[in-house]
MARGU-400262 format. One record per residue (C-alpha): residue in three letters; x, y, z. Coordinates in steps of 0.5 Angstrom, whole numbers, padded with zeros to 4 digits, always signed. Example, Ala and Ser with C-alpha at 12.3 -4.5 7.8 and 13.67 -1.06 7.14 Angstrom:
2
Ala+0025-0009+0016/Ser+0027-0002+0014/
//
This chain:
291
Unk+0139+0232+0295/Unk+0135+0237+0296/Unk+0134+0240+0304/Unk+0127+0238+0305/Unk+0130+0230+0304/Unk+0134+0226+0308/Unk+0141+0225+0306/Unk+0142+0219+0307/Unk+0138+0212+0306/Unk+0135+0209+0312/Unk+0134+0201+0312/Unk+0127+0198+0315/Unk+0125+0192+0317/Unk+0117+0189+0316/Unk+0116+0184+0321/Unk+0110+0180+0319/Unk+0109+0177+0326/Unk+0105+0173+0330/Unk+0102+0175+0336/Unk+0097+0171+0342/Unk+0092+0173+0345/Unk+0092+0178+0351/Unk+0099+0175+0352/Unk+0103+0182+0353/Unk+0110+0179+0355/Unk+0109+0173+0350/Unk+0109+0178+0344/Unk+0114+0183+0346/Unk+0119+0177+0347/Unk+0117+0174+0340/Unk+0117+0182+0337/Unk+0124+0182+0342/Unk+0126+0175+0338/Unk+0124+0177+0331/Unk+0129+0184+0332/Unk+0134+0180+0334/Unk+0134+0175+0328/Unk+0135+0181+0323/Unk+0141+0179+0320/Unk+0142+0185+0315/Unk+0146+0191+0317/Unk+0144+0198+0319/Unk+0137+0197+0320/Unk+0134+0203+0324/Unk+0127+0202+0324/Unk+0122+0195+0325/Unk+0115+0196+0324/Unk+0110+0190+0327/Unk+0103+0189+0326/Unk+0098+0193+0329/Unk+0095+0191+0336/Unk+0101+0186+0336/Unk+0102+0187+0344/Unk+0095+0184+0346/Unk+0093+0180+0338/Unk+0088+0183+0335/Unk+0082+0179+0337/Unk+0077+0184+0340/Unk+0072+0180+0343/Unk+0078+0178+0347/Unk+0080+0185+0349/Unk+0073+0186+0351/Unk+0073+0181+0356/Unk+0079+0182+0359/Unk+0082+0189+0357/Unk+0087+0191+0363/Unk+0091+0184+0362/Unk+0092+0186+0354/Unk+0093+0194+0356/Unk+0099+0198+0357/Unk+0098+0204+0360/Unk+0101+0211+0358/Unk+0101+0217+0363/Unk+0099+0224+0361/Unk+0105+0225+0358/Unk+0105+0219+0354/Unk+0110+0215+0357/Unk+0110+0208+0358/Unk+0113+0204+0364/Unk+0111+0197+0363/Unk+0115+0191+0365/Unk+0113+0186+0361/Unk+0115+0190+0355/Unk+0123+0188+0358/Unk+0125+0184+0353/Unk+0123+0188+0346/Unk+0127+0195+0351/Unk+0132+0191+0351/Unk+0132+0188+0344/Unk+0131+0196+0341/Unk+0138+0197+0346/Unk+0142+0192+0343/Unk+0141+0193+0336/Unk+0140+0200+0337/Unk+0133+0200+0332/Unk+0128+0204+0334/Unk+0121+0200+0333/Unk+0114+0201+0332/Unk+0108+0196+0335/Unk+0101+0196+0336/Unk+0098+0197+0342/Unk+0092+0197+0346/Unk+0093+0203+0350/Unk+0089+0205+0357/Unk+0089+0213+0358/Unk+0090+0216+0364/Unk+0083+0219+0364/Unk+0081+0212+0363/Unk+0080+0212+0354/Unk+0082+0206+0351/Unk+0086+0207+0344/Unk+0088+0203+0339/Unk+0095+0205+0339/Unk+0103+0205+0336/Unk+0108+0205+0341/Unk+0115+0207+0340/Unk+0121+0203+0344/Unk+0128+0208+0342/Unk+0136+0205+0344/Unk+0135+0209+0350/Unk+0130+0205+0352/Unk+0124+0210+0352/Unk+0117+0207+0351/Unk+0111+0212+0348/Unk+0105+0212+0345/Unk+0106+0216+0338/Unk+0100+0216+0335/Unk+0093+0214+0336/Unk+0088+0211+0331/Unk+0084+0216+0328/Unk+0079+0213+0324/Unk+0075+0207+0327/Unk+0073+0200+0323/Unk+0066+0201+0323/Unk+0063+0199+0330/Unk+0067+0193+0332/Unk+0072+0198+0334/Unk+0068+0204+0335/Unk+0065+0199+0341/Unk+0071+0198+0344/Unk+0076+0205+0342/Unk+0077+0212+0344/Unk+0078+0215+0336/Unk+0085+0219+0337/Unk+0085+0227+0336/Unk+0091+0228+0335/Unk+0092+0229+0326/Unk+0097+0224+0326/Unk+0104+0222+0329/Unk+0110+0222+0325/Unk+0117+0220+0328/Unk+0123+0222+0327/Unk+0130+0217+0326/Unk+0136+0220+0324/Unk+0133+0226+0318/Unk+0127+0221+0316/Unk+0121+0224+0318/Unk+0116+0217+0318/Unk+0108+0219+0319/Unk+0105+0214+0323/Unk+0098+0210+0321/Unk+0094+0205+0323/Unk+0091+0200+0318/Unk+0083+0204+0316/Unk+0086+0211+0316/Unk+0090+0209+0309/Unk+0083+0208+0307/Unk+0082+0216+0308/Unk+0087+0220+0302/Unk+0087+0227+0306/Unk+0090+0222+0312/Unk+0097+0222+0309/Unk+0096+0228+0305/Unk+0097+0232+0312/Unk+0102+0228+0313/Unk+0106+0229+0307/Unk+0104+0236+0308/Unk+0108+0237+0314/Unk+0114+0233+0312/Unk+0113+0225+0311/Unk+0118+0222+0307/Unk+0114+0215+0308/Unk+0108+0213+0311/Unk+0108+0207+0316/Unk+0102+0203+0317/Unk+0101+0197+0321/Unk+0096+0193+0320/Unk+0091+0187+0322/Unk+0087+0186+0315/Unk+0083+0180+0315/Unk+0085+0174+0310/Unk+0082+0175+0304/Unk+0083+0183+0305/Unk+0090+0185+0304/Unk+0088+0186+0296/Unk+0085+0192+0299/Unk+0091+0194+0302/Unk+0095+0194+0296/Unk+0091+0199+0292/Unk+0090+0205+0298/Unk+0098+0204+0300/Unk+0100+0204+0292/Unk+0095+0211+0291/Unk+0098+0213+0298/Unk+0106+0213+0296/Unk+0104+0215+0289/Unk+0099+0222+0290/Unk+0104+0224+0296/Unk+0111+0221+0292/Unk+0113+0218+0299/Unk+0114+0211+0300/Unk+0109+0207+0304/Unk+0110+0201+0309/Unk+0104+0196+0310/Unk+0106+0191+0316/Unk+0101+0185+0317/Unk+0100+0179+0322/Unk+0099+0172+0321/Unk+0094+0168+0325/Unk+0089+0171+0329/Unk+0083+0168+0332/Unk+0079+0163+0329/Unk+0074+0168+0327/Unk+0079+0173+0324/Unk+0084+0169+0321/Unk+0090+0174+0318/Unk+0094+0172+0312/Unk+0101+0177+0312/Unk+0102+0180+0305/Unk+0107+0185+0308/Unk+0109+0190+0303/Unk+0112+0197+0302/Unk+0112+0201+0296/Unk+0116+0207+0292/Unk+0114+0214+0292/Unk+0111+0213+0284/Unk+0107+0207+0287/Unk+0110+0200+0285/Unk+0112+0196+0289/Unk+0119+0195+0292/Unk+0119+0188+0297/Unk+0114+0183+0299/Unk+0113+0179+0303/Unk+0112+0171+0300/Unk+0105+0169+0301/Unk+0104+0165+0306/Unk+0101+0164+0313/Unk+0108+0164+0317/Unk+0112+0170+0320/Unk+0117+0173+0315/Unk+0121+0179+0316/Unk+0122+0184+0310/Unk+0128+0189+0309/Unk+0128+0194+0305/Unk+0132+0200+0304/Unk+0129+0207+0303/Unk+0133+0211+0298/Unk+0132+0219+0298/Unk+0134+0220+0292/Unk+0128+0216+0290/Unk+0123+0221+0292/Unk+0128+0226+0289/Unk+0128+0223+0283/Unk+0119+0222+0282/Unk+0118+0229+0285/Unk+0123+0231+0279/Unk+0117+0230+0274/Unk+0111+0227+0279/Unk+0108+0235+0283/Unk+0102+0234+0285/Unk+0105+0235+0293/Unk+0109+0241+0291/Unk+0103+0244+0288/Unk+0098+0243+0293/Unk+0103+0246+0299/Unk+0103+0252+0294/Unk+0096+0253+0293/Unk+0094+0252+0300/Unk+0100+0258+0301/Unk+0096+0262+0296/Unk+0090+0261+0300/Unk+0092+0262+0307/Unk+0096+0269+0303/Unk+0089+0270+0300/Unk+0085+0269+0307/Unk+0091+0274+0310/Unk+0090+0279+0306/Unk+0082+0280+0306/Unk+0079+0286+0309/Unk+0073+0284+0314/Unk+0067+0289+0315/
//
């Protein structure tokens, strides 16, 4: 294996979940019980829907957004009771996991975010969305600054998405760029949407032969239903695991290979191409003289 991938396989679990609105401690316990039910071995990681912490009902959140927040101190800690029990279904197993969350910043912004709980029972915001769907959220959420998140578990480097930023190209190039071997996206596409989906994580994994993770809820308010359709696919853009089309929770597991990526990028060069020819230009840039 080349030194830029991992060396070994790392084993994920989607869980395609339902959550209830602004209801912190119900969700975390249902996120902690999913966790708990993943009968296969050696899972490390576990991805749940974007917003799952307090649902993703806007309206909601609007109207009551300190009971559906956690809050994050400025070095993007969280110390939340109510998260107990997926802290310690994350300690038991020793999975690390991601979910969606709105977040309350220490200056008062509201982000729409992804927390990391590890087996050592820290809880931290690792990435904020970045790009905003349209105005329903751009009306509520502070746009994350911060070009990205990537997590790190054994020797995977995993970036870190939410849902419309898979619709910007550049957004998993950079992550890509700077050492991805997946692309994790928790999500909440509306019923009827998740086609859409299917085509950017595709395009995503193919143009950076990396794998591509899309977790998403089930249920949802009545005026924006969410149908599930989780998936992951390889880093030649095919599909690797689905969940069954359905309205109820499932969990996916799925073993990412590195020999896999190895292989794809053996005849498939565009990342190694375009770090070269960014090497090229900032050399370029370097070299020329100023008057």
């Amino acid at each position: 294996m080349t030194g830029d991938l991992p060396s070994t396989a790392l084993r994920v679990g989607v869980l395609q979940a339902r959550a209830k609105t602004g209801d912190v401690e119900g969700n975390a316990r249902r996120a902690a019980d999913l966790l708990d039910s993943i009968a296969a071995p050696g899972v490390r990681v576990a991805v749940l829907p974007e917003l799952h912490l307090c649902a993703y009902d806007l309206d909601a959140l609007a109207a009551d957004q300190h009971g559906g927040t956690v809050a994050a101190d400025g070095a993007n800690r969280v110390d939340d009771l109510r998260l107990e029990p997926l802290v310690d279904a994350a300690v038991r197993s020793g999975r690390t996991v991601l979910t969606g969350a709105a977040v309350r910043r220490a200056d008062g912004a509201l982000t729409n975010s992804v927390l990391m709980v590890d087996p050592l029972a820290t809880v931290s915001v690792v990435y904020d969305k970045e790009h905003l769907w349209q105005l329903d959220e751009a009306a509520l959420f502070t746009a994350g600054q911060g070009g990205g998140g990537m997590v790190q578990v054994d020797d995977w480097q995993l970036g870190v998405a939410i849902c419309y930023d898979m619709s910007f190209p550049e957004h998993a190039r950079q992550a890509a760029l700077s050492g991805a071997h997946a692309y994790l996206c928790p999500s909440a596409f509306a019923a009827g949407a998740e086609h859409r989906a299917a085509v950017y994580l595709a395009a995503r994994a193919l143009e950076n032969t990396v794998y591509s993770v899309f977790t998403n809820p089930v249920g949802g308010p009545s005026n924006r239903p969410t149908a599930g359709d989780s998936a992951v696919f390889a880093p030649d853009g095919t599909v690797v695991a689905r969940a069954q089309p359905s309205d109820s929770e499932q969990t996916v597991v799925v073993e990412l290979d590195p020999g896999r990526i190895e292989r794809v990028r053996g005849f498939l060069h565009m990342l190694a191409e375009e770090k070269a020819l960014r090497q090229v230009r900032k050399s370029s840039d370097s070299s020329s003289v100023p008057y």
